[in-house]
TILOBA-696177 format. One record per residue: residue number from 1; residue in one letter; chain; x, y, z of N, C-alpha, C, O in turn. Coordinates in steps of 0.001 Angstrom, whole numbers. Layout:
BEGIN
+-----+-----+-------+---------+---------+---------+---------+----------+---------+---------+---------+---------+---------+---------+---------+
:   n : res : chain :  n.east : n.north :    n.up : ca.east : ca.north :   ca.up :  c.east : c.north :    c.up :  o.east : o.north :    o.up :
+-----+-----+-------+---------+---------+---------+---------+----------+---------+---------+---------+---------+---------+---------+---------+
: NUM :   A :     A :       X :       Y :       Z :       X :        Y :       Z :       X :       Y :       Z :       X :       Y :       Z :
...
+-----+-----+-------+---------+---------+---------+---------+----------+---------+---------+---------+---------+---------+---------+---------+
end
This chain:
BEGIN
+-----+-----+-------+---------+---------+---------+---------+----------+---------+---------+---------+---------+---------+---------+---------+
:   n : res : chain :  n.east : n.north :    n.up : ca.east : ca.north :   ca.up :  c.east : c.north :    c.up :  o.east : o.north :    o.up :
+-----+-----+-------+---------+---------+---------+---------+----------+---------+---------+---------+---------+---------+---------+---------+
:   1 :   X :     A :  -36942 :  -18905 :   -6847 :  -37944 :   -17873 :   -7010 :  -39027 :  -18072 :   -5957 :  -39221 :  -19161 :   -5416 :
:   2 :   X :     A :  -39807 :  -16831 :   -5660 :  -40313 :   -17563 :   -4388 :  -41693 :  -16779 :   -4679 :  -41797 :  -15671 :   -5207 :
:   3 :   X :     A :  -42797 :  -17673 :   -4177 :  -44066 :   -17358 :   -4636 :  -44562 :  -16468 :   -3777 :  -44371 :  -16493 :   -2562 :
:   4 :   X :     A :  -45306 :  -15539 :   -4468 :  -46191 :   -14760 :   -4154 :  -47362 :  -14678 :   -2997 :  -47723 :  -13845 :   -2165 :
:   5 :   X :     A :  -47764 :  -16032 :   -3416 :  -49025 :   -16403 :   -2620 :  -48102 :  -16626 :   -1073 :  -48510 :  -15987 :    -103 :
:   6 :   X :     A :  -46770 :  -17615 :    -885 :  -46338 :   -17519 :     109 :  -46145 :  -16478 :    1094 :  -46448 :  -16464 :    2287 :
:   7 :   X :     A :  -45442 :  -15389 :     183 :  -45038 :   -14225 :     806 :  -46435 :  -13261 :    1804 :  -46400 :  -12645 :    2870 :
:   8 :   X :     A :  -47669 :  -13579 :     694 :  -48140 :   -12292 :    1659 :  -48972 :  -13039 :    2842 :  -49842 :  -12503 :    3528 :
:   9 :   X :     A :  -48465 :  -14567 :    2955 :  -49059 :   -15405 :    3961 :  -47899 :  -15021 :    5631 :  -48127 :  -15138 :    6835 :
:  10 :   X :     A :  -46559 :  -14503 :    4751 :  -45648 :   -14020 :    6128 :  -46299 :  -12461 :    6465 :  -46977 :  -11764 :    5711 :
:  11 :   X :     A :  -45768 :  -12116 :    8121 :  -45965 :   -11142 :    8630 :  -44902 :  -10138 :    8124 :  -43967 :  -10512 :    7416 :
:  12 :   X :     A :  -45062 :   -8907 :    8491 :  -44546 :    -7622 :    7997 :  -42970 :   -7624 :    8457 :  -42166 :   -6968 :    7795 :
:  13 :   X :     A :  -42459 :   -8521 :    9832 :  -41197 :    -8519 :   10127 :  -40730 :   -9913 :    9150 :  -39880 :   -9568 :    8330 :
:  14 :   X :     A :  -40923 :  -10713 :    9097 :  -40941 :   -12052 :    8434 :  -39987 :  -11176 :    6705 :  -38901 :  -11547 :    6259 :
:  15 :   X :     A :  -40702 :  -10248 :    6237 :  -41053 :   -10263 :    5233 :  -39465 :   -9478 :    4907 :  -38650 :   -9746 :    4023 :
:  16 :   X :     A :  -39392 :   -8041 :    6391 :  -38198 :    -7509 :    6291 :  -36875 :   -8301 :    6412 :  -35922 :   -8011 :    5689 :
:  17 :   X :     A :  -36810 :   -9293 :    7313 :  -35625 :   -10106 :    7210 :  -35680 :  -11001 :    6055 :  -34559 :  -11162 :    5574 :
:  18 :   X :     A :  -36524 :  -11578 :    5505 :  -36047 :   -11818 :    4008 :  -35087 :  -10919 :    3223 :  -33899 :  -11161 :    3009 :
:  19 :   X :     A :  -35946 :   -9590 :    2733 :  -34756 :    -9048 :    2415 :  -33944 :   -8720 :    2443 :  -33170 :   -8405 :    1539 :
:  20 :   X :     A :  -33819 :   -8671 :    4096 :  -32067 :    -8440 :    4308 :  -31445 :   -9346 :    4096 :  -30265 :   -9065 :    3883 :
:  21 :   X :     A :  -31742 :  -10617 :    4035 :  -30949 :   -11739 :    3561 :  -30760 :  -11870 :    2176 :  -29793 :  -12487 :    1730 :
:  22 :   X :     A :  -31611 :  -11337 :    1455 :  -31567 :   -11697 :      37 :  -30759 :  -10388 :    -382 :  -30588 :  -10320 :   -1599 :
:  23 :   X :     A :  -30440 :   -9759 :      58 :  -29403 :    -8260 :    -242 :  -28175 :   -8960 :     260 :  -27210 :   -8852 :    -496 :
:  24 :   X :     A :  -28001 :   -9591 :    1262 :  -26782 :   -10384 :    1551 :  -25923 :  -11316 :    1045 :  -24753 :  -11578 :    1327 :
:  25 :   X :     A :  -27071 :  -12006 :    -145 :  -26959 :   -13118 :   -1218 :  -26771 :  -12390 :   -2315 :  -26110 :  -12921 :   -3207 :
:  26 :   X :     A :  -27314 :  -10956 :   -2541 :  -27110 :   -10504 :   -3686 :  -25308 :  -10087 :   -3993 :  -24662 :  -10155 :   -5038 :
:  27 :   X :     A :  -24882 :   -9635 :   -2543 :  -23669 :    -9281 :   -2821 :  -22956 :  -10217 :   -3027 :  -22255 :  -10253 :   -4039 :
:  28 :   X :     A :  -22962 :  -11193 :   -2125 :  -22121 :   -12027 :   -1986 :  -21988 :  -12914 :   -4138 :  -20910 :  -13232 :   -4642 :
:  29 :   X :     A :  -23556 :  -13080 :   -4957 :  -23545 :   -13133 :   -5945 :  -22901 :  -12340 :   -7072 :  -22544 :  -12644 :   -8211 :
:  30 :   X :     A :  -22867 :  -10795 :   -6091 :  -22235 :   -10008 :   -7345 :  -20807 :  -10288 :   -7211 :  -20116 :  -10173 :   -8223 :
:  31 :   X :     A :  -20159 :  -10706 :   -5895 :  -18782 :   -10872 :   -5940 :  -17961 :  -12015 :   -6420 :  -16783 :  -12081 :   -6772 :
:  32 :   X :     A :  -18889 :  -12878 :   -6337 :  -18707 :   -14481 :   -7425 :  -18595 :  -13941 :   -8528 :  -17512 :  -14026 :   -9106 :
:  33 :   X :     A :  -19909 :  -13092 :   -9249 :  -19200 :   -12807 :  -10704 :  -18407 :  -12082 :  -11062 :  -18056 :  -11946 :  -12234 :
:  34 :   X :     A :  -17944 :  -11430 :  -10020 :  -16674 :   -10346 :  -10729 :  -15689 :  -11368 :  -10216 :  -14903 :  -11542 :  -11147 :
:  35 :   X :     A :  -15298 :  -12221 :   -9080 :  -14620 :   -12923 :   -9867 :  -14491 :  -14330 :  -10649 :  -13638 :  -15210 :  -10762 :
:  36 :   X :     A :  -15731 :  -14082 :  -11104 :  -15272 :   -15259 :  -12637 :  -16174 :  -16882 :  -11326 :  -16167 :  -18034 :  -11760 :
:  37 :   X :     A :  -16655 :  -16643 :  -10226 :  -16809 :   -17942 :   -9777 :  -18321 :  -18348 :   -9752 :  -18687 :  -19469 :   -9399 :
:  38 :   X :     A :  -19007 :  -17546 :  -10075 :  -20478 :   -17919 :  -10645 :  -20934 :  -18058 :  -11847 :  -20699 :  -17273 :  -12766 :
:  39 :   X :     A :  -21774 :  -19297 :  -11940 :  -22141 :   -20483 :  -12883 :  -23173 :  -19684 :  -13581 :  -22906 :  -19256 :  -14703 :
:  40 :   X :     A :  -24199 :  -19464 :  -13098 :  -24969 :   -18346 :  -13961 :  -25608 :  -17415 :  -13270 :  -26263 :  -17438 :  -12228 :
:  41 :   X :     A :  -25237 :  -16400 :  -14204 :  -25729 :   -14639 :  -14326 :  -26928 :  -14600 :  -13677 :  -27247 :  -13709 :  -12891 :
:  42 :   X :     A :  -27850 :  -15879 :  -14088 :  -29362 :   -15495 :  -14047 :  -29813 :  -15137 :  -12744 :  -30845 :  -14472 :  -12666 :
:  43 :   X :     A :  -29008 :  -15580 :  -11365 :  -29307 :   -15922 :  -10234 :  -29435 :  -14882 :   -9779 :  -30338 :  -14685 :   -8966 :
:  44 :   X :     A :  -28143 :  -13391 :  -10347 :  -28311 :   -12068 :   -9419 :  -29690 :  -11599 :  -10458 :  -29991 :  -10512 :   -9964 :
:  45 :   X :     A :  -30456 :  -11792 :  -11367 :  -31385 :   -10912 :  -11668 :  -32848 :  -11510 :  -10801 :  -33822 :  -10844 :  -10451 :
:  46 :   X :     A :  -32624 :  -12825 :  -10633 :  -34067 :   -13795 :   -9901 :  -34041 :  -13339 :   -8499 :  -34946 :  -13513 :   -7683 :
:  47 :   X :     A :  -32728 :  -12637 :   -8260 :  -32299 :   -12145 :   -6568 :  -33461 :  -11355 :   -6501 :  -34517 :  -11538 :   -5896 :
:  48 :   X :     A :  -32959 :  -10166 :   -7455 :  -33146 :    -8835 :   -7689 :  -34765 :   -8438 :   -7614 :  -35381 :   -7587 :   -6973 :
:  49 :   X :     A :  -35229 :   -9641 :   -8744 :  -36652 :    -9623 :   -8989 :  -37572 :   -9740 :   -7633 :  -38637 :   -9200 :   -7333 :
:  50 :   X :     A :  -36596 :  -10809 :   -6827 :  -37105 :   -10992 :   -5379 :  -37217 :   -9934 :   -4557 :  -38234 :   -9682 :   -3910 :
:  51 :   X :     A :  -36204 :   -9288 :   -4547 :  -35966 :    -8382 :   -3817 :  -37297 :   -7544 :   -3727 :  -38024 :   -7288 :   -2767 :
:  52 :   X :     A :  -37376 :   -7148 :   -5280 :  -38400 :    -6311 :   -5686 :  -40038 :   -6457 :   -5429 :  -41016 :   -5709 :   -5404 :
:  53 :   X :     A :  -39719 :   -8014 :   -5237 :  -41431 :    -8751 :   -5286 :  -42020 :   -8450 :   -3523 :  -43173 :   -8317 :   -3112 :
:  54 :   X :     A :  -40784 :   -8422 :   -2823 :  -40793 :    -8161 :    -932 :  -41213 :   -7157 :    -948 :  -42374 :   -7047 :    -554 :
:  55 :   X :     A :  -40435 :   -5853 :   -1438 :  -40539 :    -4634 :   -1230 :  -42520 :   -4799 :   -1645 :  -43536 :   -4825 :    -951 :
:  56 :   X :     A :  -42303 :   -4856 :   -2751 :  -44173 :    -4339 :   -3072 :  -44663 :   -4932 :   -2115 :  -44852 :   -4031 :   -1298 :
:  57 :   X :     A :  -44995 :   -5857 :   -1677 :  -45897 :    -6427 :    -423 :  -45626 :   -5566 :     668 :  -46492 :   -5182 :    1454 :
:  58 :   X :     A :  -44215 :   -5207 :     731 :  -44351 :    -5108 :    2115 :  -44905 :   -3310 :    2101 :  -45499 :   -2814 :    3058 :
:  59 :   X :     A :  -44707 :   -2871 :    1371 :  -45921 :    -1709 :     734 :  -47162 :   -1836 :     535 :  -47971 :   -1059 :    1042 :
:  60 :   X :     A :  -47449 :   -2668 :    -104 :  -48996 :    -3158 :     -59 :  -49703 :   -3419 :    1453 :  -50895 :   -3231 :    1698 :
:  61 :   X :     A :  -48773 :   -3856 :    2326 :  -49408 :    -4113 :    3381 :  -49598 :   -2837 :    4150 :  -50764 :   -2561 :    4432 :
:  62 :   X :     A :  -48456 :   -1841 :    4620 :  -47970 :     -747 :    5112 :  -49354 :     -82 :    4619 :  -50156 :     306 :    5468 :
:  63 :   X :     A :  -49690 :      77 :    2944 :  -50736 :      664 :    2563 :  -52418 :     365 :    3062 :  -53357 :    1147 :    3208 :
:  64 :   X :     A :  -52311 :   -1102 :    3239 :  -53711 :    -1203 :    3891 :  -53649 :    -924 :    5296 :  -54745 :    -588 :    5746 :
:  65 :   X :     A :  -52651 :    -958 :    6191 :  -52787 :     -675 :    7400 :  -53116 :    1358 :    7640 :  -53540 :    2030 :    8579 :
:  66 :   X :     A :  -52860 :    1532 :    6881 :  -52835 :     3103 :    6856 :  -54298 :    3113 :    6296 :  -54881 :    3538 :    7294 :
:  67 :   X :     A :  -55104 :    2957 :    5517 :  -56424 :     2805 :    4832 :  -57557 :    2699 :    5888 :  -58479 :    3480 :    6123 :
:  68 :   X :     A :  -57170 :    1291 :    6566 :  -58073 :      966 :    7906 :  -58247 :    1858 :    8546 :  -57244 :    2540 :    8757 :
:  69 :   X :     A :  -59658 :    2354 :    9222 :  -59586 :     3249 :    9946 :  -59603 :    2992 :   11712 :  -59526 :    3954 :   12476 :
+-----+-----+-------+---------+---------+---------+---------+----------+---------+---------+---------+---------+---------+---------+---------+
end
């Protein structure tokens, strides 16, 4: 799981190649469990959550740069 405070310490490209990696891990997780070779479930939802936690920052940031005048 990866902290918060870290994330909005990376830059705006930093932030996009995370998630492309963590979309890369996600599949590769969903294909372990369909077939039967991943240990636990929990890992594609902590992906997921990640996934989700990038995206808002990297919105949050997009949003203050647009604000600034």
């Amino acid at each position: 799981m990866l902290k918060t405070s870290d994330l909005r310490a990376m830059n705006e490209d930093e932030l996009v190649e995370k998630v492309a990696q963590l979309k890369k891990d996600l599949m590769q997780y969903r294909f372990q469990s369909k077939t039967g070779k991943l240990e636990t479930k929990s890992t594609i939802k902590a992906v997921r959550k990640d996934i989700a936690r990038l995206l808002t920052i990297i919105n949050e940031k997009k949003e203050n740069l647009e604000v600034k005048p």
